[in-house]
N, C-alpha and C positions, 0 to 999 in steps of 0.2 A: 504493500500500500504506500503510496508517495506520502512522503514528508509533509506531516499538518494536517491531511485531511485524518477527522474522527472517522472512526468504523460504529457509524450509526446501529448497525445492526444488533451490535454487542449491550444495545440499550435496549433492555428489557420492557422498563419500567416506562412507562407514557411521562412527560416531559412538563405540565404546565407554562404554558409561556405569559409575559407579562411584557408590558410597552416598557422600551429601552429609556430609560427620565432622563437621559443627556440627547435626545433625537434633536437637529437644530432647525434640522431643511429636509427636504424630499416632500414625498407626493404622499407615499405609500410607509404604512407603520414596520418600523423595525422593532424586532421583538427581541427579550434577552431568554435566551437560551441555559446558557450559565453564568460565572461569571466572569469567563474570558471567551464566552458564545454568544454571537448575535444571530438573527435569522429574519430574511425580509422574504417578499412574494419571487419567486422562482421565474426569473426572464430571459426565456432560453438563448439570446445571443449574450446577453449580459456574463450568462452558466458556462456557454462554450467558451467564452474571452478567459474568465478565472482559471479554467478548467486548460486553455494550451498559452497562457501569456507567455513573453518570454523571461528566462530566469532574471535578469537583468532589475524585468519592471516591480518584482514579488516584494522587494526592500522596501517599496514606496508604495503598497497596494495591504488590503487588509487580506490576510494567511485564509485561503481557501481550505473550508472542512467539511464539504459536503454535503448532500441535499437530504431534507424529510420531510416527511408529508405532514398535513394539520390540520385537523378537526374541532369543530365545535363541541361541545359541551353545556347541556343548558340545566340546571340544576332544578329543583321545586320550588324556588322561589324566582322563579326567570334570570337570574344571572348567568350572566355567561362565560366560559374560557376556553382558552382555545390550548389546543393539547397539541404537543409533536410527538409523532412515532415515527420509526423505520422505515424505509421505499420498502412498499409492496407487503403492508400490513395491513388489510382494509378488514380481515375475518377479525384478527387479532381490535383493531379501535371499534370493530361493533361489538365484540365479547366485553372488551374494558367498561364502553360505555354505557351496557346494559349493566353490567356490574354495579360502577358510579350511579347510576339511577337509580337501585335497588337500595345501595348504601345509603344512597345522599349523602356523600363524602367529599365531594368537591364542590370547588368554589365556594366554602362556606369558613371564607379567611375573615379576620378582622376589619372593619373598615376605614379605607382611603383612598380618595377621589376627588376627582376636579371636572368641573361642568368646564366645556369646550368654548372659550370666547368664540364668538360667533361673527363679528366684523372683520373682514377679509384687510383690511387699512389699517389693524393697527397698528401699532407702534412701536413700541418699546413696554417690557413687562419684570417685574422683579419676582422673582420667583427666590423662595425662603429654603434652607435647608431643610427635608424630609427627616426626622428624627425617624432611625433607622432599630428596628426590633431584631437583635439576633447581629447576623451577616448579612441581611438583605434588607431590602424597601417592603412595606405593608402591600398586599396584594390591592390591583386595583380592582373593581368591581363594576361592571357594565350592566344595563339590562336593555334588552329587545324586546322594543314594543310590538303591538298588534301591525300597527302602518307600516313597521321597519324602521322606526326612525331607532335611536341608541341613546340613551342616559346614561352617564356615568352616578356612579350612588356617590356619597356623600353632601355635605353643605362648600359651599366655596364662600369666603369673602375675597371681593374685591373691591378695590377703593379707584373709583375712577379720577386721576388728576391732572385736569388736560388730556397731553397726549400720552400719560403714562397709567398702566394700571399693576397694580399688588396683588399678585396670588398667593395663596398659603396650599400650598398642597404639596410641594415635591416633584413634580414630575416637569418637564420642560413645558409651557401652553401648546408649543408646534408638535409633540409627541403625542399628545391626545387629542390633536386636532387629526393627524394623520392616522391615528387607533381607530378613533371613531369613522372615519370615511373608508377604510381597509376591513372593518368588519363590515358596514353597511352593504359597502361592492362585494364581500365572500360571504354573505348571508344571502343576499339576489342572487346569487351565480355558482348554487352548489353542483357538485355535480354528482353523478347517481353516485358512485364511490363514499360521495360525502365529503374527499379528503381534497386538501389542495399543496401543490407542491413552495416550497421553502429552499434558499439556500442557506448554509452553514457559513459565517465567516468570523475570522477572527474581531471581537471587542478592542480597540488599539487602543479606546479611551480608559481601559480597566486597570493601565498601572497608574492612573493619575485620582488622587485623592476629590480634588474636585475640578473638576477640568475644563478650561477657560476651551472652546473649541470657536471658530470660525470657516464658514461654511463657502466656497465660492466658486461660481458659473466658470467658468475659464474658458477664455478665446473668443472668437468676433462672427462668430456661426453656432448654434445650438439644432439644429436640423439636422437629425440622418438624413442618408444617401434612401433608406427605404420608405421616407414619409412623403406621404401622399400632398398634393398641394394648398392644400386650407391649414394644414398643420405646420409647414414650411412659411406661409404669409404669414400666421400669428407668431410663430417665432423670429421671424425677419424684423416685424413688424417692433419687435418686444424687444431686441437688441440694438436695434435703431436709437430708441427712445431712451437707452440705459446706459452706463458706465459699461457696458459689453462693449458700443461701439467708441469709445474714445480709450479704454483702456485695456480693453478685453479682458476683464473683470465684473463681476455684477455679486453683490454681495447676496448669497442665496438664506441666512440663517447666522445666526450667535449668540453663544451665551458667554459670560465672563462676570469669575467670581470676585464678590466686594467684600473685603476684609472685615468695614465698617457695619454692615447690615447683616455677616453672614448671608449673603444671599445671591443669586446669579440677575446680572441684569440680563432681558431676552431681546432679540433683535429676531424678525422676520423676513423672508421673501419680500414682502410689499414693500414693508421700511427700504430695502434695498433696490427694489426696483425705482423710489423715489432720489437716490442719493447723486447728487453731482458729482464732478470728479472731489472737490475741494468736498463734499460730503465725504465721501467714502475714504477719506482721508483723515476727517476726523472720526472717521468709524474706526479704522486702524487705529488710532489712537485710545480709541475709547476700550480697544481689545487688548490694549497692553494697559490697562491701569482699574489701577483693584481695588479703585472709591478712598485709597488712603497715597499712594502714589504711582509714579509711573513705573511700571518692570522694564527699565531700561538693559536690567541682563536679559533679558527674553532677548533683546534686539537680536544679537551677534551671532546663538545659537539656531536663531531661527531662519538668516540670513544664509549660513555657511551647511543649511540643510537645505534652502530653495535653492542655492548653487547646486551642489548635488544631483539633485533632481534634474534642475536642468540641464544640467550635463550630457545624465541618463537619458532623458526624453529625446536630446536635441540626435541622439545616436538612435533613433527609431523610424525608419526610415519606410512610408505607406502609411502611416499610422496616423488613425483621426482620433479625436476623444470627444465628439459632437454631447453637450448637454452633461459633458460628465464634473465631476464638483472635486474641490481641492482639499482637506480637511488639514488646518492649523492647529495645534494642541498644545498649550501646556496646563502645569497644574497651578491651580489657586492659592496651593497651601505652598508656603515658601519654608526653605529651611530653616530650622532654630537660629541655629548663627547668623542667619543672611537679616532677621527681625531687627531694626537696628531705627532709634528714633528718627522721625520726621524730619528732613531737612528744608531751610526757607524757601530753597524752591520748589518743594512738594517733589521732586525725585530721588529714585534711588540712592544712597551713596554708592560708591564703592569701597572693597573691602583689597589690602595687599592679593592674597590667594582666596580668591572667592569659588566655590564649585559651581562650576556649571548648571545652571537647570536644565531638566530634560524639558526636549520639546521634539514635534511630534510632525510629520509628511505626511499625508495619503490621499491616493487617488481612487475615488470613489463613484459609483455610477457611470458603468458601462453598457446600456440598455441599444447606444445607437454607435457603440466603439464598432470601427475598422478597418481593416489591412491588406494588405496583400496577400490572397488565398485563405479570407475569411469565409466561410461558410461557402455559398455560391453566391457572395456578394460581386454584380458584373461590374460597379467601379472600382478603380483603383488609383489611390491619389497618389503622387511622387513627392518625395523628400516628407523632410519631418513635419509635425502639423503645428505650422508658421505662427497662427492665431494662437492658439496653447502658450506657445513659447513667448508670445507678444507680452500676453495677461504675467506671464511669473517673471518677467523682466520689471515688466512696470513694478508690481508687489514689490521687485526687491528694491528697486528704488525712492517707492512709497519709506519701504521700510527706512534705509538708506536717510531719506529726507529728514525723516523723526530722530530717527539720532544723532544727528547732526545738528538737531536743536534742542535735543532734549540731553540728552548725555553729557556731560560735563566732567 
């Protein structure tokens, strides 16, 4: 069996899955598997790209481990969860689930939940540390209505001010926005099996305590080569109008933790599709500072890893990355020693030998990736993919800008 991928099969036991609370962007809910397992909806060009990338790209890609299939679950009191089993278990989840029925054994976690903001334009959201039971987060708890529409159980406050709103629940707001529309599409669209296919991929955000992530569109085309033409104009259209076409950049998603509140501030899609260049600049900014100062050490590490990358990329030669997203990572929590009081200008100091933070690459979302001798995709583009390379240029110069004025 190749390196990384899990041998699902060797999992007996039916799986519960639960929404990933660090999710920042995407469409579609990525669920946690364990906890250096994640599992989103199985998109068979997406499954072939993981499944033959070349060695090269895997450094800067999240560790492929495998596909399984996932079932609903709906308890006696209508809650719902979705369960992973093994490819090619469907005798095996109707024997479990009659079982689970008879028991009433599942889904019957303690509760915590968060009702789904529902305005497509918001803005910016602060979301508060989950006080965590055990090793894990409190299960969340869904229910399906009669119409199909989906509630999440519990109470939510939120304080609306201006353009900012305060959630208390734990979970990202974009994570159970995506929960909720990824059960509603696999509740309408069962099929007679029941089950629906899952990829396996590595968790990259699970060495980090709490994890500053940002989320970004990369390059000055988001269209595959296999989309039809009404999908092609709204995304033309949508790159036009955004920091795609002046920097080949478009910020898709972030969250980044604030020392001062304990809490993630959140940033959206929409937020970013509104941002100018000089926005999206001080969006960068706003993602290296953690409500008490700026993480000027983030800069250097994070710089001399976009190098890297580009490196790698610029040696990839056919290769498109259409609609696929960049993921930037570090952690929130800084080292004991590195804690060091406030200085007058609100930045970092520096320390003689200070260690490194870790920080974090990945390329993610490959639904419209491709190459030369992909699949029986009949185009084939030459040299490396120019736009791609345009967007991690600019970032590093973005980056580049800010320490040059901020770093002292």
């Amino acid at each position: 069996m190749p390196e990384g991928i899990m041998d699902v099969k060797e999992i007996w036991e039916p799986v519960p899955l639960e929404p990933y609370v660090h999710q920042v962007g995407g469409t579609s809910s990525v669920l946690k598997f364990d906890d250096t397992t994640l599992c989103k909806p199985l998109i068979a060009r997406e499954h072939h790209f993981y499944k033959t990338m070349p060695s090269a790209m895997k450094e800067f890609t999240p560790g492929y481990r495998g596909a399984i299939e996932v079932a609903f679950h709906e308890d006696s009191k209508g809650y719902l969860t979705l369960i992973g089993y093994p490819p090619g278990c469907h005798d095996k989840v109707r024997l479990w689930r009659e079982a689970q029925e008879s028991s009433g054994s599942c889904g019957e976690g303690e509760d915590q939940s968060d009702e789904e903001e529902e305005e497509e334009d918001s803005e910016t959201r602060r979301l508060p540390m989950q006080q965590s039971k055990g090793n894990g987060k409190e299960a969340l708890r869904v229910r399906m209505r009669r119409t199909g529409s989906i509630d999440f159980e519990g109470d939510v406050e939120v304080l609306d001010n201006t353009d900012q709103l305060v959630e208390h629940a734990g979970h990202n707001p974009w994570s159970l926005r995506c929960h909720k529309r990824t059960l509603s599409k696999m509740w309408k669209n069962i099929s007679p099996s029941g089950t629906f296919k899952f990829i396996l991929l590595e968790n990259v955000s699970s060495e980090f305590k709490y994890p500053c992530i940002l989320d970004l569109k990369m390059g000055t085309r988001q269209y595959g080569d296999e989309e039809n033409e009404t999908k092609r104009k709204r995304k033309i259209d949508k790159c036009a109008a955004t920091t795609s076409a002046s920097l080949a950049i478009r910020l898709a998603g972030m969250q980044v933790y604030q020392v001062n509140s304990l809490s993630f501030v959140c940033r959206n899609k929409y937020y970013g599709r509104g941002l100018t260049v000089e926005g999206f600049k001080e969006t960068l900014y706003q993602f290296l500072h953690n409500g008490h100062k700026l993480r000027v050490d983030i800069i250097d590490p994070m710089i001399e890893r976009l190098l890297q990358f580009h490196e790698m990329l610029s040696k990839q030669d056919t290769f498109r990355f259409y609609s696929s997203s960049l993921l930037l990572m570090y952690d929130g929590k800084e080292h004991t020693s590195d804690m060091k009081k406030n200085t007058p200008c609100n930045v970092e100091p520096r320390s003689k030998h200070p260690r490194p933070p870790k920080v974090d690459v990945r390329m993610i979302d490959f639904a419209h990736t491709t190459h030369e001798g992909f699949t029986e995709d009949n185009t084939v583009h030459r040299g490396p993919d120019k736009g791609y390379l345009k967007g991690l240029e600019n970032l590093i110069k973005l980056f580049e800008e800010i320490k040059t004025q901020y770093a002292r």
